[in-house]
The first five atom37 places (N, CA, C, CB, O) and aatype in JSON, in Angstrom:
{
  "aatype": [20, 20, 20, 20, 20, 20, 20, 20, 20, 20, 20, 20, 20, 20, 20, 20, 20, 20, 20, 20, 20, 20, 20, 20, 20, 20, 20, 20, 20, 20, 20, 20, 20, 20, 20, 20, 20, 20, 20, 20, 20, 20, 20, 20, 20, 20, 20, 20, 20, 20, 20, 20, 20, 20, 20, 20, 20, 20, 20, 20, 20, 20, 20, 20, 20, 20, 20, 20, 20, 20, 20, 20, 20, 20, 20, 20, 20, 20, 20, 20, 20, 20],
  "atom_mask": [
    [1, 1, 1, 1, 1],
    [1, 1, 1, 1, 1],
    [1, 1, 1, 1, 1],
    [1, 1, 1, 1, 1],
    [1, 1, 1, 1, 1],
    [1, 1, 1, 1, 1],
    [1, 1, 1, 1, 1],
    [1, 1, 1, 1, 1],
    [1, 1, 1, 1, 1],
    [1, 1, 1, 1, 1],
    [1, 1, 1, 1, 1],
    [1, 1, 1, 1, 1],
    [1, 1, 1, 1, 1],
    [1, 1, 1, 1, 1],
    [1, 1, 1, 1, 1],
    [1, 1, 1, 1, 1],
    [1, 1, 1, 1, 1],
    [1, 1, 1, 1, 1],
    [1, 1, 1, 1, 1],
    [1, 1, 1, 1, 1],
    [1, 1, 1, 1, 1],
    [1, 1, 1, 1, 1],
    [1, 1, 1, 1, 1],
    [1, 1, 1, 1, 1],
    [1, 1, 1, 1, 1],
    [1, 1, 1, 1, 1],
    [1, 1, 1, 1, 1],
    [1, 1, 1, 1, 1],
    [1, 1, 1, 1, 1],
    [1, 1, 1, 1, 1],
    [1, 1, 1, 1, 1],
    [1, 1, 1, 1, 1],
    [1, 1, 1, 1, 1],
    [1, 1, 1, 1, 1],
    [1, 1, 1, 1, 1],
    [1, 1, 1, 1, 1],
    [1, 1, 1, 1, 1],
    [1, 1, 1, 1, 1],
    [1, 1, 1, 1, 1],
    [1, 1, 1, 1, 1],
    [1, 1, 1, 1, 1],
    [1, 1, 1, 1, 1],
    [1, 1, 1, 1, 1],
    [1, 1, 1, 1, 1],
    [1, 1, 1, 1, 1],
    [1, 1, 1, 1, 1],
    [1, 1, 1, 1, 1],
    [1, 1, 1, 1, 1],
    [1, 1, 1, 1, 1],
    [1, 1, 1, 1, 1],
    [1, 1, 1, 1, 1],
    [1, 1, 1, 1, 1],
    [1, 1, 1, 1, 1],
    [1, 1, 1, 1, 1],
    [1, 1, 1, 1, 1],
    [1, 1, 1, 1, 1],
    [1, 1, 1, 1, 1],
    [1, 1, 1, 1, 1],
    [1, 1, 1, 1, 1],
    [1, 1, 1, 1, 1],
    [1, 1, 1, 1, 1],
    [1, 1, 1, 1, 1],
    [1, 1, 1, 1, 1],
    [1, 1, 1, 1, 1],
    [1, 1, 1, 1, 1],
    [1, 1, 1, 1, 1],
    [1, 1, 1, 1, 1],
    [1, 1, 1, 1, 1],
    [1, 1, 1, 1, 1],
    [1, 1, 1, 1, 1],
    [1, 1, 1, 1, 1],
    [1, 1, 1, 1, 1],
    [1, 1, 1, 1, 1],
    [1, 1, 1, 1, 1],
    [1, 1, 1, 1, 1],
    [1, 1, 1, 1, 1],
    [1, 1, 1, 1, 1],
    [1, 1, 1, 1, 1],
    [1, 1, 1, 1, 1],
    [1, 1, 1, 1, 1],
    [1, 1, 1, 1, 1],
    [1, 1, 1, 1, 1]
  ],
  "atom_positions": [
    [[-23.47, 22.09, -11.99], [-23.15, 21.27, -10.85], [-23.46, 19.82, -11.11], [-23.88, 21.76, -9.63], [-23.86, 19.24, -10.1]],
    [[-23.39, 19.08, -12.2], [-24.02, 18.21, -12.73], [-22.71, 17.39, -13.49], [-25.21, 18.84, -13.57], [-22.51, 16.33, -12.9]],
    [[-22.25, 17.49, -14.05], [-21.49, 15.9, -14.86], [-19.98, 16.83, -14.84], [-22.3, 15.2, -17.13], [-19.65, 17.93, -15.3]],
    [[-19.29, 15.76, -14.08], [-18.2, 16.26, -13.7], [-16.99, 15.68, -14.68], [-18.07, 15.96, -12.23], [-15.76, 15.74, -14.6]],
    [[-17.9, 15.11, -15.62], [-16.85, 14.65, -16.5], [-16.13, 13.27, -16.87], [-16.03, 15.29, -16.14], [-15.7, 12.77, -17.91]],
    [[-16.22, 12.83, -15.34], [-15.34, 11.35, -15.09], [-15.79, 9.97, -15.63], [-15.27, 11.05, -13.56], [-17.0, 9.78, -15.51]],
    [[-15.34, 9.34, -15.99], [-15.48, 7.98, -16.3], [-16.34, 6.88, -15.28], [-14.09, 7.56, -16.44], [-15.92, 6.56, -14.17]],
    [[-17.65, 6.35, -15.87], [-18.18, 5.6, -14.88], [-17.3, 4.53, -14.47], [-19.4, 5.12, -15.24], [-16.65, 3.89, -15.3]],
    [[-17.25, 4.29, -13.12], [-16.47, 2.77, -13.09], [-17.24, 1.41, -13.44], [-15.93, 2.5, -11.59], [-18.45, 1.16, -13.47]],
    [[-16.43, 0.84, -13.61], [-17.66, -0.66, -13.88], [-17.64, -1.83, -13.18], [-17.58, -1.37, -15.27], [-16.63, -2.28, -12.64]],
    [[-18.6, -2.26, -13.18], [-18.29, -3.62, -11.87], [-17.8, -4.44, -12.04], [-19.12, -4.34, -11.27], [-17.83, -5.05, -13.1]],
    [[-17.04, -4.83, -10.82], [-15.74, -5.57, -10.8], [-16.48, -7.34, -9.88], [-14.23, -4.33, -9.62], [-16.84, -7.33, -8.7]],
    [[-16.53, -8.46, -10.64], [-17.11, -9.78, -10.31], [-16.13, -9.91, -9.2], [-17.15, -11.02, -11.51], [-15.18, -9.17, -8.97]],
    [[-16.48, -10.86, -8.62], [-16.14, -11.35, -7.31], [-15.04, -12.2, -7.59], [-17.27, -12.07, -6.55], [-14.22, -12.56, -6.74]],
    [[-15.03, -12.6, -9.04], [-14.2, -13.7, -9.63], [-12.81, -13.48, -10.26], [-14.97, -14.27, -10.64], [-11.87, -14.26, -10.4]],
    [[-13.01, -11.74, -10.72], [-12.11, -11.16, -11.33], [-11.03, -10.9, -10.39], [-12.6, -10.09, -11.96], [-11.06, -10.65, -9.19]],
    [[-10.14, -11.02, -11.15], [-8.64, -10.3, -9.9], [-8.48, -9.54, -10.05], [-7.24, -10.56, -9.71], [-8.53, -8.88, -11.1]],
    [[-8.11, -9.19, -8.62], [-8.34, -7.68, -8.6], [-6.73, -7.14, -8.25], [-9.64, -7.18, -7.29], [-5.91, -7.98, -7.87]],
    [[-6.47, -6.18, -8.35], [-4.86, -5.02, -8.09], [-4.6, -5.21, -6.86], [-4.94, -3.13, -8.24], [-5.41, -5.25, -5.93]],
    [[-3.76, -5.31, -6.82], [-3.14, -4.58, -5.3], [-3.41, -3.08, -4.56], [-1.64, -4.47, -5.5], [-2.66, -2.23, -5.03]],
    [[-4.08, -2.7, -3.77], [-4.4, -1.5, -3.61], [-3.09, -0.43, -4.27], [-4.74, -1.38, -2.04], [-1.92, -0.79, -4.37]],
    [[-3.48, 0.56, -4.55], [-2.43, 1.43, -5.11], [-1.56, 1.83, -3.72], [-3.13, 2.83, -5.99], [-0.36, 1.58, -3.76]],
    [[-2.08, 2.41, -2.56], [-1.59, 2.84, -1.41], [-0.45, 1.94, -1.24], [-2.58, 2.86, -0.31], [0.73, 2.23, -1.47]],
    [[-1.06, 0.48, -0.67], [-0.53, -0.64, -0.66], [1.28, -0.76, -1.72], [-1.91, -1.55, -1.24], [2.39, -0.99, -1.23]],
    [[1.09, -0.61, -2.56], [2.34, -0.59, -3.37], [2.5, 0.84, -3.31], [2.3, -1.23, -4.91], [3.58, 1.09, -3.86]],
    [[2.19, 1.44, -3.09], [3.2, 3.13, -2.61], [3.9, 2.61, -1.75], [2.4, 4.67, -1.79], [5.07, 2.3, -2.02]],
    [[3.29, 2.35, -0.35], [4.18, 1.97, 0.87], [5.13, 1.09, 0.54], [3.47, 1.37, 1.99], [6.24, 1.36, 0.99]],
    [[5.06, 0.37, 0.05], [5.68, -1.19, -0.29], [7.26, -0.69, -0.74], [4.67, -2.2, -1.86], [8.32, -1.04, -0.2]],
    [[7.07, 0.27, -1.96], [8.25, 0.95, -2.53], [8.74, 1.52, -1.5], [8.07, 1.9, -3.59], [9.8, 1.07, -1.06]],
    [[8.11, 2.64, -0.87], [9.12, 3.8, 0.38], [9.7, 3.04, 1.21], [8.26, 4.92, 1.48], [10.83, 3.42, 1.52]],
    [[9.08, 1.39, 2.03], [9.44, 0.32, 2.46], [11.36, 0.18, 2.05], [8.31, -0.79, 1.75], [12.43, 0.42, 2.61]],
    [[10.91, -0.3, 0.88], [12.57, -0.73, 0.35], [13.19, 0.32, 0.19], [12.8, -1.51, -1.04], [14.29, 0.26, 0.73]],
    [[12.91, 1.58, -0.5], [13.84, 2.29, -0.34], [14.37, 2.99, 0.63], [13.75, 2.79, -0.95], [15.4, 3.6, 0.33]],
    [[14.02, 3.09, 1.6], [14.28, 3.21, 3.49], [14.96, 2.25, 3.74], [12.98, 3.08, 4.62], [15.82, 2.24, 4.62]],
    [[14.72, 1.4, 3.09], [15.85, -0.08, 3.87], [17.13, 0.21, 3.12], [15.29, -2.14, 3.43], [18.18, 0.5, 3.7]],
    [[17.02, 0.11, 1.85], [18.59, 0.76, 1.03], [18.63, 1.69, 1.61], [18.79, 1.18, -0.57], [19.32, 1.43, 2.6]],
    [[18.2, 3.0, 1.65], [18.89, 3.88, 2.21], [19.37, 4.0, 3.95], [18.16, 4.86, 1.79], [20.03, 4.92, 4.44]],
    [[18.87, 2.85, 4.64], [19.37, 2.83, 6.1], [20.53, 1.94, 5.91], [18.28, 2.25, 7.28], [21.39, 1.88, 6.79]],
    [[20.63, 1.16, 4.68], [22.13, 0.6, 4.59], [22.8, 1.45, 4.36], [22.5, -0.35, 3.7], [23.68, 1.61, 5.21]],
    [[22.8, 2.2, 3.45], [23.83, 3.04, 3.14], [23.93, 4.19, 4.07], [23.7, 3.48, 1.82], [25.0, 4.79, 4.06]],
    [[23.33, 4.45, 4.58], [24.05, 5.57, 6.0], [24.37, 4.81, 7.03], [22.99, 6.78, 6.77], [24.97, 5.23, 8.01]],
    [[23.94, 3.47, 6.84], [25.06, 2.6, 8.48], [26.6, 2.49, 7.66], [24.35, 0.17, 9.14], [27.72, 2.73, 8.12]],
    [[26.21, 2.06, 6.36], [27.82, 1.52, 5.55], [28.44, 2.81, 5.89], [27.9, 1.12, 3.49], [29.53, 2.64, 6.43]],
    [[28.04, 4.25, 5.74], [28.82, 5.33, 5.62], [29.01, 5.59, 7.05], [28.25, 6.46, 4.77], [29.74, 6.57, 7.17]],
    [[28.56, 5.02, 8.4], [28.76, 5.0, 9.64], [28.16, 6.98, 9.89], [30.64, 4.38, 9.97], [28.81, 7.96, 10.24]],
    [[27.15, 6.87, 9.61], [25.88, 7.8, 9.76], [25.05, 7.12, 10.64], [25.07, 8.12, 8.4], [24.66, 5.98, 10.37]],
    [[24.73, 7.71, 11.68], [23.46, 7.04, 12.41], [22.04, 7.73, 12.42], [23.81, 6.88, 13.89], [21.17, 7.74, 13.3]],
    [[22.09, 8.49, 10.79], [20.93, 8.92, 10.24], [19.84, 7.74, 10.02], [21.29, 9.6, 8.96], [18.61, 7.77, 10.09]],
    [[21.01, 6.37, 9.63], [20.2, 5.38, 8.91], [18.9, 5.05, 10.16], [21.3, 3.86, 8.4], [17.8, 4.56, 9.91]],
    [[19.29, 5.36, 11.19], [18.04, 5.39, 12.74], [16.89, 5.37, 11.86], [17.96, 7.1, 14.06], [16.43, 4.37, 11.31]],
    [[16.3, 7.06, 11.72], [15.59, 7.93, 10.86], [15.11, 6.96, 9.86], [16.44, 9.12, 10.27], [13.94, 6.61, 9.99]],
    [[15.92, 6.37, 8.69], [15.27, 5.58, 7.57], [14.68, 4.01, 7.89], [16.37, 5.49, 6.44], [14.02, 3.38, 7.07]],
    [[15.16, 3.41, 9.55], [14.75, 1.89, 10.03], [13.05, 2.38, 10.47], [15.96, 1.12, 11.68], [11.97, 1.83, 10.21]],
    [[13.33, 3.43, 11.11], [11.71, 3.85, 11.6], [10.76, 4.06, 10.8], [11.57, 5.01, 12.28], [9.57, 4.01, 11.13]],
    [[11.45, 4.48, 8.97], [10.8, 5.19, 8.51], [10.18, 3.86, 7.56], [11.52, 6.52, 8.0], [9.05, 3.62, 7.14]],
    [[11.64, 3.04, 7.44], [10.67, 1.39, 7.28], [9.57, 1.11, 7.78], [11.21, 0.21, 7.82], [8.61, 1.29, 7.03]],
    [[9.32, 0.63, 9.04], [8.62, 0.51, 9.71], [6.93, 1.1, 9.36], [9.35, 0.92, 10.63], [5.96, 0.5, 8.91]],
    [[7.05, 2.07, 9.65], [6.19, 2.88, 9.52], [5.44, 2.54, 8.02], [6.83, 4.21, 9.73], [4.28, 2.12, 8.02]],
    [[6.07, 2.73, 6.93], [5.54, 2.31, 5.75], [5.55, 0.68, 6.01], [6.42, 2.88, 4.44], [4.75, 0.38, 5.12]],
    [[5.77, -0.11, 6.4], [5.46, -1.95, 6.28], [4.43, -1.59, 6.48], [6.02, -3.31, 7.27], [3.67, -1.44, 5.52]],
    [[3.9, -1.22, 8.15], [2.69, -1.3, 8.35], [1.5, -0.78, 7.66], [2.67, -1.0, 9.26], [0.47, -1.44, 7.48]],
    [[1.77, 0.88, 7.14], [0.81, 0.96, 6.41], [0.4, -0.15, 4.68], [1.05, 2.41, 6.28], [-0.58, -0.34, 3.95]],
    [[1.84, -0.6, 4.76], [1.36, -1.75, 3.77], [0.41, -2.82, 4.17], [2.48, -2.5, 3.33], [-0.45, -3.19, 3.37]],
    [[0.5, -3.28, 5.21], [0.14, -4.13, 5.92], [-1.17, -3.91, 6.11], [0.83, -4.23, 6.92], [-1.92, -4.86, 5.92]],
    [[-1.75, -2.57, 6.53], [-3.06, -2.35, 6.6], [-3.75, -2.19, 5.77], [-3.33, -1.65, 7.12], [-4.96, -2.4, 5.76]],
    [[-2.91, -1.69, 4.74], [-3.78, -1.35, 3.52], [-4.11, -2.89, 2.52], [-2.81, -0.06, 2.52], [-5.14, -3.14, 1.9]],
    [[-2.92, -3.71, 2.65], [-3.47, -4.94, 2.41], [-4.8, -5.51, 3.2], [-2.42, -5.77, 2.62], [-5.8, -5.82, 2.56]],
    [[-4.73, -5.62, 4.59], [-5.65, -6.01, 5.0], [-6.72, -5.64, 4.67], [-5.59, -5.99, 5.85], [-7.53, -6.54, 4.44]],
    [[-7.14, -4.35, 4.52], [-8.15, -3.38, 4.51], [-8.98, -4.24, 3.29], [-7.59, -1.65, 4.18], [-9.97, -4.92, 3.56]],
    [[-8.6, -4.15, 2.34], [-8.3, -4.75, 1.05], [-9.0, -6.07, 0.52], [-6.95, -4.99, 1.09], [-9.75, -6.36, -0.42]],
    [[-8.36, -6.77, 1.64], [-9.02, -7.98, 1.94], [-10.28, -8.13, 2.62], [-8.25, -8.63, 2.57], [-11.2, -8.9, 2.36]],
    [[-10.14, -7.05, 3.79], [-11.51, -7.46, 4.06], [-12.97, -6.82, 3.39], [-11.56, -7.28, 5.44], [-14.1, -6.87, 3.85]],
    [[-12.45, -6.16, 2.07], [-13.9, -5.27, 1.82], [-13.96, -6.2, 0.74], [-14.0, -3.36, 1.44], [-14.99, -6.01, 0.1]],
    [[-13.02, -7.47, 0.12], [-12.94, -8.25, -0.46], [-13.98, -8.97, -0.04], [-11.9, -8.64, -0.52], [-15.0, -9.12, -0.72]],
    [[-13.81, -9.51, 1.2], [-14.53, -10.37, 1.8], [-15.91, -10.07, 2.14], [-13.92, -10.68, 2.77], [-16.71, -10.97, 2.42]],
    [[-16.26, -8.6, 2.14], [-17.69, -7.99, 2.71], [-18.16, -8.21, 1.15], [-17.77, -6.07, 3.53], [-19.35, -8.5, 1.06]],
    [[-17.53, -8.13, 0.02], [-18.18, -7.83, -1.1], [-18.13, -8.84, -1.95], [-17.76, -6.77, -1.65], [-18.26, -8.67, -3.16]],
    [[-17.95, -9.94, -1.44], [-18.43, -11.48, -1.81], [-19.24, -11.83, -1.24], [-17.68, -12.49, -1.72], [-20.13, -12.41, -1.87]],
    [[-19.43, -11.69, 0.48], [-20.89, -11.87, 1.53], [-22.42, -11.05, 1.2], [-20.43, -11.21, 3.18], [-23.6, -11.22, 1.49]],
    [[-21.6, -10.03, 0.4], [-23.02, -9.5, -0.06], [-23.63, -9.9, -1.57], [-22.93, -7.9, -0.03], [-24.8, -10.09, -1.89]],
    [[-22.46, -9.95, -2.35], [-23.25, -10.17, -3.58], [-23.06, -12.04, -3.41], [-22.43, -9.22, -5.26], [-22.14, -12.71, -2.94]],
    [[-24.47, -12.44, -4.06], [-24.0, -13.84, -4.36], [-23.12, -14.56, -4.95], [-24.58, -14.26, -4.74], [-23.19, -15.79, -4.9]]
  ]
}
């Protein structure tokens, strides 16, 4: 029950740049491809494309939060370390 094997992580300076959350660019992608695909079922006069505007939506925001999120543990973890 002891060493599970994994790679220690290592610390990341306050100075270093850092990624884009991974979540963050998941959403980001399903984002656009919901938007192409709500074009192409309005072009094909489908009003499926409904379904893919909401489904935009839905992924912006979780981009949106997950950016934020992001930022602010950014910000907690510069207030704490000097």
């Amino acid at each position: 029950m002891g060493d599970t094997g994994g790679a220690v992580p290592r610390p990341v300076s306050p100075r270093s740049p850092r990624p884009m959350p991974r979540l963050a660019v998941f959403a980001l992608v399903v984002c656009a491809l919901s938007v192409a695909a709500a074009v192409v079922a309005f072009v094909e006069g489908s009003f499926l494309g409904i379904i893919w505007v909401l489904l935009a939506g839905v992924t912006s925001n979780l981009a949106w939060f997950y950016l934020r999120k992001a930022k602010a543990e950014k910000a907690a973890a510069a207030r704490v370390s000097p």
